[in-house]
C-alpha positions in Angstrom: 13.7 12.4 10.4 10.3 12.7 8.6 7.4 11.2 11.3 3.6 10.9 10.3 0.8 13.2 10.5 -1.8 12.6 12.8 -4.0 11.4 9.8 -1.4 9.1 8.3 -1.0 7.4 11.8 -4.7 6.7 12.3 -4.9 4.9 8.8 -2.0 2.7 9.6 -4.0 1.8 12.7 -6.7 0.2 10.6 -3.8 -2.2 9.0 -2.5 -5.3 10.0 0.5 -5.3 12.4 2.6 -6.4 10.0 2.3 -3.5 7.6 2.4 -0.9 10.5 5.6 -2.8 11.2 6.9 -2.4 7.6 5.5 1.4 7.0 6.7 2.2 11.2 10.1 1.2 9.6 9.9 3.2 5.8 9.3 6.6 7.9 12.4 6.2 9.5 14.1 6.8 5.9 11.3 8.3 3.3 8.9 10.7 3.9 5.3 9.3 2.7 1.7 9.5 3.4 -0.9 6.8 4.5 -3.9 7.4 2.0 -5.8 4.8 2.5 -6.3 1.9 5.3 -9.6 0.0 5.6 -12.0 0.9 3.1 -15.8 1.0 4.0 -18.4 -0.4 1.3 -19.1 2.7 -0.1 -15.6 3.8 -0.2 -14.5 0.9 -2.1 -17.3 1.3 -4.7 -16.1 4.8 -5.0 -13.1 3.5 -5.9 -14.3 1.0 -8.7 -16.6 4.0 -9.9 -13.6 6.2 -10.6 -11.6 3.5 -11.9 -9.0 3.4 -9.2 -9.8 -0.2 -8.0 -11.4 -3.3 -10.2 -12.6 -5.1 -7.6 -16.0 -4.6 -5.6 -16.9 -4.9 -1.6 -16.1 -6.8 0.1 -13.4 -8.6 -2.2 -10.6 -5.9 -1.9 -7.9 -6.6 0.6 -8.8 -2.9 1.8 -12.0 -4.5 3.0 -10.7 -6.9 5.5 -10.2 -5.6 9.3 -7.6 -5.3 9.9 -6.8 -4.1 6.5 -4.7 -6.3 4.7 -3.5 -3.2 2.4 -2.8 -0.1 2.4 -2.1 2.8 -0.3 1.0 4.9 0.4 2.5 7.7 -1.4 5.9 9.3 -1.3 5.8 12.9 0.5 5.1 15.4 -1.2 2.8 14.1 -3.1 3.7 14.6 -7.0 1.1 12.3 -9.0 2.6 12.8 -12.1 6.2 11.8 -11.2 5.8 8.1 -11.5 9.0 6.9 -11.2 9.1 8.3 -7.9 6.6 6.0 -7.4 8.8 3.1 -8.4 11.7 4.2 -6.8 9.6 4.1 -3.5 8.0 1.0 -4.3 11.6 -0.6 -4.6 12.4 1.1 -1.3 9.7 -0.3 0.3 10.0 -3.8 -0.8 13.5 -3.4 0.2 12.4 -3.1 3.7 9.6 -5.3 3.9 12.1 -8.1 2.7 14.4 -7.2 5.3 12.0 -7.5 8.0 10.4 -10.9 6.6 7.1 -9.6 5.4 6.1 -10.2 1.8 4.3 -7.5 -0.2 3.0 -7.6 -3.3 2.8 -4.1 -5.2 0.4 -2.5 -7.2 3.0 -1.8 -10.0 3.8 -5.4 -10.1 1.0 -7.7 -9.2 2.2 -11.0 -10.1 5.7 -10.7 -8.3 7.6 -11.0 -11.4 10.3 -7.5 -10.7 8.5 -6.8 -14.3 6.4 -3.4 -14.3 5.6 -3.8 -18.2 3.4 -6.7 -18.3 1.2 -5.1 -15.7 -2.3 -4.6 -16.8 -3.8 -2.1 -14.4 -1.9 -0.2 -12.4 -2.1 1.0 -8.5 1.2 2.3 -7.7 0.2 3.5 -4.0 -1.0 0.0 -3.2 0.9 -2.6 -0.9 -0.4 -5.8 0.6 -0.1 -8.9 2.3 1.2 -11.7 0.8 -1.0 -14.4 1.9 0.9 -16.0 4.3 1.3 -12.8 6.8 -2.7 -12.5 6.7 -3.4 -15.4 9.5 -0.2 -14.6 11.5 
């Protein structure tokens, strides 16, 4: 059964309970990697600065703490094998919806099932749905 590294666990720490409930769940069944829990200021502006996030601190859900995202990655890491990325995405979802916890994905932002229309793309991203943030 794959388990967490060290690392992976204190990122998920940073996250709200309901995604360390969801991710606690996905390691049962797929080996992945936390990258990213809360995100400091100059972390996040890092991240608009190499063009992997579009928005600024402190308006990213990374910001928040708890974090109310987090960016996961299927283990091993292959960045170039995208639809692995899907496929784990789908996985992921799966669970989530299983356990009652809406995520939106940063291959599909608008919830739609469609990853075409898409216009920026952050396939290690998960987050709350607004109405698991207050809970």
């Amino acid at each position: 059964m794959p388990k967490y590294s060290q690392s992976s666990k204190e990122k998920l720490k940073e996250c709200n309970f309901h995604l360390q409930k969801v991710f606690n769940e996905v390691i049962k069944y797929f080996d992945c990697t936390i990258v990213t829990g809360h995100r400091t200021k100059e972390e996040q502006e890092k991240k608009v600065k190499e063009g992997k996030s579009q928005v600024h601190w402190p308006n990213s859900k990374h910001n928040t703490k708890p974090s109310i995202a987090v960016d996961v990655a299927p283990y091993p890491i292959d960045w170039n094998d995208i639809k692995r990325f899907h496929y784990f995405a789908g996985f992921v979802k799966g669970i989530a919806t299983s356990m009652g916890v809406e995520l939106r994905w940063g291959g599909d932002w608008d919830n739609d099932t469609q990853v075409e229309d898409n216009h920026f793309d952050d396939l290690l991203h998960f987050e709350l749905v607004n109405k698991h943030i207050e809970e």
